[in-house]
N, C-alpha and C positions, 0 to 999 in steps of 0.2 A: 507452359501451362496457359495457353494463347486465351482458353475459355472460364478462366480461373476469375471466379467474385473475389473482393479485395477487404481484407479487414485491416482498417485505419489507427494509426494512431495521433491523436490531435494534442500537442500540448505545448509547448514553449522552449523545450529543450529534450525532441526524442531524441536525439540522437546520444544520449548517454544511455537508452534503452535498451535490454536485451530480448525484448517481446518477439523484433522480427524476426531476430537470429533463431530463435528458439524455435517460434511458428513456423516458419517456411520450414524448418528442419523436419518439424514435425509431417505436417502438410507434402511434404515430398518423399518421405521416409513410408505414409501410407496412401500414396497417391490421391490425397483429398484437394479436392477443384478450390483451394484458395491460395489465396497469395497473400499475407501481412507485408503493407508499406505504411512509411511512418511521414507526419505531415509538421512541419514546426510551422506555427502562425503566430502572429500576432493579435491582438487583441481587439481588436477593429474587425478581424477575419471571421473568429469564432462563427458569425451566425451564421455565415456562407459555407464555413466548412462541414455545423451540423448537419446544415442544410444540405448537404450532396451524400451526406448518409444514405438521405434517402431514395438515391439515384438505386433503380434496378442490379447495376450490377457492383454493388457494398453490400455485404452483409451488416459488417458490425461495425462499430469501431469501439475502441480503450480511448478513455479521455484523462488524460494526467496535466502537473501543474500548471497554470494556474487556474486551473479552468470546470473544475469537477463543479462548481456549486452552480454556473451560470448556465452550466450544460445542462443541469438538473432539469432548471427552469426553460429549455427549448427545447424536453422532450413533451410527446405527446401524452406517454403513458410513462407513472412511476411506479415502481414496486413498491414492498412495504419499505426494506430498506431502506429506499431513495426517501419515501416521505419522512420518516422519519429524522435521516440526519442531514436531508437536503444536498443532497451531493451524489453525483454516481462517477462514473470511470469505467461504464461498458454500457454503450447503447447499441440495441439490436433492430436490423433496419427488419418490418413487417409489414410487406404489401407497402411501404414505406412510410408508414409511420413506425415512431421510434419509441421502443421500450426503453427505458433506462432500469438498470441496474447499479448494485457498487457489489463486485466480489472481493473486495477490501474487504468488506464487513465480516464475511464469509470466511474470508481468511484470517483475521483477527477471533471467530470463536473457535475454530478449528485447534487452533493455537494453546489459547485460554482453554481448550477444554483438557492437556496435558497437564498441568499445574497448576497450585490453588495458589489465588494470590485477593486480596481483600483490597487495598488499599495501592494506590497508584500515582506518580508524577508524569504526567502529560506533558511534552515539549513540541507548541507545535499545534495553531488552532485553526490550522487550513483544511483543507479537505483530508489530507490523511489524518491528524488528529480527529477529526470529526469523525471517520471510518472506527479510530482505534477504539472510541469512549462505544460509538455506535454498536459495534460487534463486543463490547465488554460488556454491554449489559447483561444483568445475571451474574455474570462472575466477579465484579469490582463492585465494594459500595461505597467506598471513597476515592476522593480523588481531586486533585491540588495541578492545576494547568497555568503554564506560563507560555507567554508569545511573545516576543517583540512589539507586538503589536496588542495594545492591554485590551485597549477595543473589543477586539476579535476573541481575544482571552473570556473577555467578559460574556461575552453570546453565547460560547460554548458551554459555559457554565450553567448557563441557565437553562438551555436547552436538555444538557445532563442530567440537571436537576428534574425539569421535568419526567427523565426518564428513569426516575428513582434512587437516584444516585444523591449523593454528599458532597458537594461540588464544592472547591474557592482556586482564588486568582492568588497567583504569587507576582510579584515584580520578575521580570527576566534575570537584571541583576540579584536575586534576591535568591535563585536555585538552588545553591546552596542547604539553604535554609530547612529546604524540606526533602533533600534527596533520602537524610535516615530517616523520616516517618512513613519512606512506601517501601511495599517488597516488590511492587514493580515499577522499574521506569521504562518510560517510551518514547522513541526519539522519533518524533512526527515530522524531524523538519529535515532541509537536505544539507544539515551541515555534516562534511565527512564524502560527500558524494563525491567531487573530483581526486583523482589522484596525488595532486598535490595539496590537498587538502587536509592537514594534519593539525586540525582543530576536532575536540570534541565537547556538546553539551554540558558537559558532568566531566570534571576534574577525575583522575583515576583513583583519588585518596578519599573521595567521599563515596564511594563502593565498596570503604569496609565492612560493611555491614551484608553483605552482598543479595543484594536485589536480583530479582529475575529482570532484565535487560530486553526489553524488542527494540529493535532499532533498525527503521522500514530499508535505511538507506542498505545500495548492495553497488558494488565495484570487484574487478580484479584480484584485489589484495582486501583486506580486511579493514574496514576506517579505524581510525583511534579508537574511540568510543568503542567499538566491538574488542581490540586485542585490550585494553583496558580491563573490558567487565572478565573477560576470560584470564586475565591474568590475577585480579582478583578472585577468581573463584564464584564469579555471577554464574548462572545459568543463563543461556544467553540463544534468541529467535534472531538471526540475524535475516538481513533484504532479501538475499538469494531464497531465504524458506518462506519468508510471505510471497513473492516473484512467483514461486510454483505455486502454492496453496491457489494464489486468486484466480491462477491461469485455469489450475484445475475447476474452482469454480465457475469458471466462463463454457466446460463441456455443454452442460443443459442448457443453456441458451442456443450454442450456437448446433444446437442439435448432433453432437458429436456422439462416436459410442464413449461410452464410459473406461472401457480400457485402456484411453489415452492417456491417463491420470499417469501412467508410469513412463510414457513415452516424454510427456514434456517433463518430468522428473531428472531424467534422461536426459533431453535437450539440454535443459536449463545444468548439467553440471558438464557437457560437452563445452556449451559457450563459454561459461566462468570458467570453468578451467579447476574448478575448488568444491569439495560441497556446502549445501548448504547448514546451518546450523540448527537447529531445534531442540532447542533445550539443552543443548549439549556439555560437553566439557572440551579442554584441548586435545585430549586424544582426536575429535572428531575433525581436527585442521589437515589432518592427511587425505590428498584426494585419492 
C-alpha cells in the first residue's frame, strides 16, 4: 500500500493495543488507501508528535494514556464532547488542522443505552474515567469516584457535578465502602491489563449484590475483575466491546462507509481470539 495515508496511534504503551491489528485488517480486507501504525512517546514528545498529525500524508490519529487531556488542548478545533470532558483520543488531520474528538464517550452511551443503571462507582479519573462519567450523562445521576490520586478524583467530581450529576470522592482504600450502593461499577483504570496481571479493583465478594460491571481494560484472556463479575452473576461490557463500539465510532470522522461497523466487529474478535462482552452472561465466553 506504498500510497496509503497513515492513522497513528500516540500514547505510552501501544503496544498492548489491538487498534492496528484490527485496522490494517480491515483497511486490507476492503482495499482502503490507509495503514494504522502505532507510535509509543514519551512525554517531552507529545507536542511534536500531534504535530506531525498534521503532515499531509496522516489522516488521523487515536491518542491513549497518558495523554488524552494535553492532546485535547493542542488541538485546533474541539467537538462538543471534547469541550466538555476535556479530553479526546481521535484527532482528525483537516487541511491540517486538527479536530479532536473522543469516541470513548460514544462508546460509553451506546452501552448505557442497553441497561438502566442510576447510580455508579467510577475507578479511575484519567481520561478514560472522564470519557465514562462524560458519555453517562443522562443515564447515571449518582455517582461515588476514587483515584489513587484524590487530586484528580476531586476535579472530576466537580466537573460531573457541573454536568448534573451527584458527584463525591471516596478514599482508594476506602472502595469497598461504596461498591453495594452502585448498580454499576467502572473500571477506568488499567489494572488487569497485563497478562500477568491478576489483581482486580473490586474484591470478587463485594459483587454480591451484583452490579452491571464495564471494565474498559481488554487482554487475551479475561482480567480478574471481568471472570469475577461473571462468576458472580454481574452483567458485565467488558474492553474488547468498548474496543469495537469506539472504533465504530471513528467511521464519520474518518469518512468511512458505514458498513464497516461489522467488519471491524469482525476484526476485533479475529485478533482477540474471544468475543466481546456486552451485557452478557457466561454462556457468551465461547468464541
Amino acid at each position: 500500500m506504498p500510497d496509503a495515508r497513515q492513522i497513528v496511534l500516540i500514547g505510552g504503551r501501544t503496544g498492548a493495543s489491538y487498534s492496528p491489528a484490527v485496522w490494517n485488517r480491515v483497511f486490507a480486507d476492503f482495499a482502503i488507501p490507509l495503514e494504522y501504525r502505532s507510535h509509543d512517546i514519551q512525554p517531552t514528545d507529545l507536542a511534536r508528535a500531534v504535530s506531525e498529525v498534521r503532515d499531509p500524508g496522516v489522516a488521523a490519529a487515536n491518542v491513549t494514556m497518558p495523554y488524552k487531556g494535553r492532546a485535547a488542548e493542542l488541538a485546533d478545533v474541539r467537538d462538543e464532547d471534547v469541550e466538555r470532558a476535556g479530553v479526546t483520543n481521535f484527532l482528525v488531520n483537516r487541511s491540517g488542522r486538527l479536530h479532536a474528538g473522543n469516541t470513548d464517550l460514544e462508546a460509553v452511551r451506546v452501552a448505557l443505552r442497553q441497561i438502566t443503571v442510576t447510580s455508579a462507582l467510577v475507578l479511575g479519573a484519567g481520561g478514560a474515567g472522564t470519557a465514562a462519567l462524560g458519555g453517562a450523562v443522562g443515564a447515571v445521576r449518582h455517582v461515588v469516584i476514587a483515584d489513587r490520586d484524590d487530586a484528580a478524583a476531586r476535579r472530576l467530581a466537580t466537573r460531573a457535578s457541573g454536568w448534573g450529576m451527584r458527584a463525591s470522592v471516596v478514599a482508594w482504600e476506602a472502595i469497598g465502602g461504596a461498591v453495594e450502593g452502585a448498580d454499576l461499577i467502572v473500571n477506568a483504570t488499567p489494572i488487569g491489563m497485563d497478562a500477568d496481571d491478576q489483581c482486580s479493583p473490586v474484591p470478587g465478594e463485594l459483587l454480591r449484590h451484583r452490579p452491571a460491571v464495564y471494565d474498559f481494560v481488554y487482554r487475551k484472556d479475561m482480567t480478574p475483575l471481568q471472570v469475577m463479575a461473571l462468576d458472580a452473576g454481574c452483567r458485565l461490557y467488558d474492553g474488547l466491546a468498548h474496543l469495537t463500539q469506539q472504533a465504530v465510532a471513528m467511521i464519520p470522522g474518518l469518512g468511512l462507509p458505514a458498513e464497516l461497523a461489522e467488519a471491524i466487529a469482525q476484526a476485533t474478535l479475529a485478533v482477540a481470539g474471544r468475543k466481546p462482552l456486552s451485557w452478557g452472561d457466561p454462556q457468551q465466553l465461547s468464541a
